[in-house]
N, C-alpha and C positions, 0 to 999 in steps of 0.2 A: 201374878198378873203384872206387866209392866205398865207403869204411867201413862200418861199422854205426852209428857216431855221426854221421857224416854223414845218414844215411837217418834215425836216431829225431830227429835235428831237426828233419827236415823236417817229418815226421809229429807232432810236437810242437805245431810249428809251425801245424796244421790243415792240410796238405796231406795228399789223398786218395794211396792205393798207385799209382793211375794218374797222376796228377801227379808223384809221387815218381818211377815211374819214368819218364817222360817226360821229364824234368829232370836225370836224372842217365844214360839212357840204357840203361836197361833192360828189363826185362819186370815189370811188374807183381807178378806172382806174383814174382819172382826178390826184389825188393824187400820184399818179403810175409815171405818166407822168413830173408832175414837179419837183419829186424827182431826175427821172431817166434822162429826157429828152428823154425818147422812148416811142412813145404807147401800150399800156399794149397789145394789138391782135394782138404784132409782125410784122407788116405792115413799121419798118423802122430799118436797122441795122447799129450800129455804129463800128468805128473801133477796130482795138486790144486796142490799149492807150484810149481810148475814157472808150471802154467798164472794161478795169483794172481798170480806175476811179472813176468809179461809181460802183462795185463789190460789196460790205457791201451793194446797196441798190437792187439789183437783186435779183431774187426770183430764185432757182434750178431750183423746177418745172412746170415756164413758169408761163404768166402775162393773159392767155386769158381769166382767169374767171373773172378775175379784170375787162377785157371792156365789158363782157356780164354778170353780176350779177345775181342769182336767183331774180325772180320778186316772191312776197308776194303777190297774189290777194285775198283779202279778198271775202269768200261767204258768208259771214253774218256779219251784222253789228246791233248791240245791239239798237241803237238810230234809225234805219229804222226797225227796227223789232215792236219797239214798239207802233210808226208813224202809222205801218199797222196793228198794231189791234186797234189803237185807232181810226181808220179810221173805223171800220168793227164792235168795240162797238157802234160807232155814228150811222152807217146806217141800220137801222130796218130795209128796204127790203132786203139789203145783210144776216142780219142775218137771215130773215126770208127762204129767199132761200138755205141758206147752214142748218137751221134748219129741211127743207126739202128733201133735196139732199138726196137720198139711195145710195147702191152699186148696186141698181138694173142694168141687163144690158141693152143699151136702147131697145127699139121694134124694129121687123125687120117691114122695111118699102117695100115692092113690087109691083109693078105695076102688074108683074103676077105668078103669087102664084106657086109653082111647086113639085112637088110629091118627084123629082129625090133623090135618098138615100145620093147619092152625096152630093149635095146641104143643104139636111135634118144634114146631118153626118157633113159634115164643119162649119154647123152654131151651135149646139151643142159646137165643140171646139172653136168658136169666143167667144161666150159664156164664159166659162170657162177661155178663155185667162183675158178677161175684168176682170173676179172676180180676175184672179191670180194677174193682176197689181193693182186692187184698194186693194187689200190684203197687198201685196210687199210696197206699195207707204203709208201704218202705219205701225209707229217706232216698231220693235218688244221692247221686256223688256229687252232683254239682249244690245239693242241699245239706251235705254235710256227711253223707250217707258212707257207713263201712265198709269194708271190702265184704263182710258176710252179707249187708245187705242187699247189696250188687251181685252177689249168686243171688238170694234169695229172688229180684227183680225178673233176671234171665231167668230163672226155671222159671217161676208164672205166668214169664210173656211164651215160654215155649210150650207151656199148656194150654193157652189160646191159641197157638199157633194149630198146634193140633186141631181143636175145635173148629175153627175157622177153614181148616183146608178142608175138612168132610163136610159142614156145615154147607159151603158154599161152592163144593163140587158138585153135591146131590142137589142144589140150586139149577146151577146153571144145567145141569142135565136134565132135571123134570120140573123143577117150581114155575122160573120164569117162561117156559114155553107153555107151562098152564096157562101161567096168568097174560102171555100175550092174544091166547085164544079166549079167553072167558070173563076178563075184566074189561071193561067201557077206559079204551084208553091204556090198554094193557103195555101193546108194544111202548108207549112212552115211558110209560111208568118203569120195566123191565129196564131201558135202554140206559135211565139215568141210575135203577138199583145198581147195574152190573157195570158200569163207569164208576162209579161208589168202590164197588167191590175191587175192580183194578186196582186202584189207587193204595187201597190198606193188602193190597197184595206186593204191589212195588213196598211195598212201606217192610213190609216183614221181612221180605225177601233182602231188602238191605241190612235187616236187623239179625237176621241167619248168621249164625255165627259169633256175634259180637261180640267183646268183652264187656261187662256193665260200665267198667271205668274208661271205657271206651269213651274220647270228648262229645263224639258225636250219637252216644248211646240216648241218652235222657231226651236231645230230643228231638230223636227220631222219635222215641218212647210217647211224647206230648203229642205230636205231629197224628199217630196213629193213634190214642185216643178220644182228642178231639174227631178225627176223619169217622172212627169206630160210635162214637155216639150219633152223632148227623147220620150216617147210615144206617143202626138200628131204628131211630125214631123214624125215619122214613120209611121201612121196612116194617114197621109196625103200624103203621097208615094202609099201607099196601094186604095185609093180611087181615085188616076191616074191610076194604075192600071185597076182597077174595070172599068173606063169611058171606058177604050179602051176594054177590055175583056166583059163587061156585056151588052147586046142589049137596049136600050131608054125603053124599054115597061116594063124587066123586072125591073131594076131601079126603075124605077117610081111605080113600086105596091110593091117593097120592099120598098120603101119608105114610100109608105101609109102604110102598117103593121107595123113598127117601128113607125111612129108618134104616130099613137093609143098605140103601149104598152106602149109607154113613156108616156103619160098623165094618163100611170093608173099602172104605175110600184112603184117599193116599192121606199122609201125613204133614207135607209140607204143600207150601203155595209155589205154584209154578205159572207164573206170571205170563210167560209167554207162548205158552201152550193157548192152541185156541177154545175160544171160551163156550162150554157145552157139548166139546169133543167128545163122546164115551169112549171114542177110540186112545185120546188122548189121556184121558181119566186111566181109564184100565192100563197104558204102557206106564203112566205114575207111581203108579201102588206099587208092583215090585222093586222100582227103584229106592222111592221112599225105606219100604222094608229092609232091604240091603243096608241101607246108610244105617238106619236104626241098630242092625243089627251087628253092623263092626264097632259098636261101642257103646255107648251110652251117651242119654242125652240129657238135657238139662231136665226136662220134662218128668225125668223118673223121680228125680228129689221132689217132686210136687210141691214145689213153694219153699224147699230148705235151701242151706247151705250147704257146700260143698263140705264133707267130712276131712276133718284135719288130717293132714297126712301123717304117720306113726314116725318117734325121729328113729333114723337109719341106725342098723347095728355097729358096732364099732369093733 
């Protein structure tokens, strides 16, 4: 433990209470205190004479951050970082299993299956949420992020893609024209979901293609997630709605009509197609299909990276 004359030299000296203690190994406050002989958090006041005496070791403005210090907690530590992947090269099953692991989202599990649009239409954006956090949860490039993590982004955003263009083809062809006839307030409510929906449709449609490291990839990427939360939450208002406004029976056979378009609607957003077309809808889908089918698309890796290319023979 250092003196009291040790510590008013230093302080003398123009060194700060945090210096001093740092230096001689202490806590600041503690330094505070045997300089001053008062607790740095104000909890004891000395006299007029007392306090003129120790004046040169007073601080203006007040001793309290001296007895509560910022605390430094480390998130990352270099030497546990390395522990856990050498941990994770050793074990072949773990590698095997994360060599495995998709973004897929998992299977709905039900005891009994049900028609309701409701139910059909929520699980759609459960869907979707999942892709948007296993998206969100790899580093974008502008955050530091690898070239494998930048596949990994683009196949996820092209798995929502997908979702989103069936999800919200089979919309505008039967949901919103339910709900402009049968909810109190329908056509408003409609007018501002499918202005919603535009917007993250222009939004994708710029993103068609992109490369991750793309500068303008992330955020577009931001742009369309925030747009994509505003829009579900609102869309999840509208489908309380619908519960209470729309009778069980017809629910449920809107529900079966929309299952079936979505398993046979197009794959990409087509922005400027007019909106609720079926004529327009149905000339999609074989185009869609055709693109799909001269190549592959990001969407088939479901959430991987691009597999290393083999080096060429010599």
């Amino acid at each position: 433990m250092p003196t009291r004359d040790q510590l008013i030299a230093a302080v003398r000296a123009g060194s700060s209470y945090e210096e001093v203690g740092a230096r001689f190994g202490i806590a600041p406050g503690q330094a505070y205190m045997i300089v001053t002989g008062l607790p740095a958090d104000g909890s004891d006041v000395l006299g007029p004479e007392s306090l003129a005496a120790r004046a040169e070791f007073l601080l203006d403005g007040g001793s309290q951050h001296l007895a509560n210090p910022p605390t430094d907690v480390p998130t990352e530590d270099d030497r546990a970082l390395e522990w856990v992947k050498g941990r994770v090269r050793a074990d072949e099953a773990l590698r095997a299993a994360a060599a495995a692991r998709t973004a897929e989202p998992p299977q709905i599990a039900e005891a009994e299956p049900t028609d309701d649009v409701v139910d059909l239409l929520g699980r759609d954006h459960n869907q979707v949420k999942y892709l948007q956090e296993q998206l969100e949860a790899v580093p974008a490039a502008k955050n530091g992020g690898t070239e494998k993590d930048q596949q990994q982004r683009v196949s996820i955003l092209d798995m929502m893609r997908i979702r989103l263009a069936r999800h919200e083809t089979a919309e505008e062809e039967y949901f919103w024209p339910a709900v402009r006839e049968s909810v109190p307030d329908g056509g408003e409510l409609a007018d501002k979901a499918q202005a919603q929906e535009q917007e993250g449709k222009d939004l994708l449609q710029a993103l068609d293609g992109m490369a991750g490291g793309d500068e303008r990839f992330d955020d577009l990427v931001e742009q369309l997630s925030t747009a994509l939360r505003q829009h579900v939450a609102f869309e999840d208002l509208v489908l309380l709605k619908v519960t209470e406004a729309m009778p069980t029976e017809r629910r449920q056979e809107l529900g079966r009509t929309i299952r079936g378009t979505e398993l046979h609607g197009p794959t990409r957003q087509h922005p400027h197609a007019p909106a609720g077309s079926r004529v327009a809808a149905a000339a999609a889908v074989p185009v869609d299909r055709m693109r799909d089918a001269l190549g592959s698309r990001p969407a088939d890796r479901k959430g991987k990276a691009e597999d290393p290319q083999p080096p060429a023979e010599k």
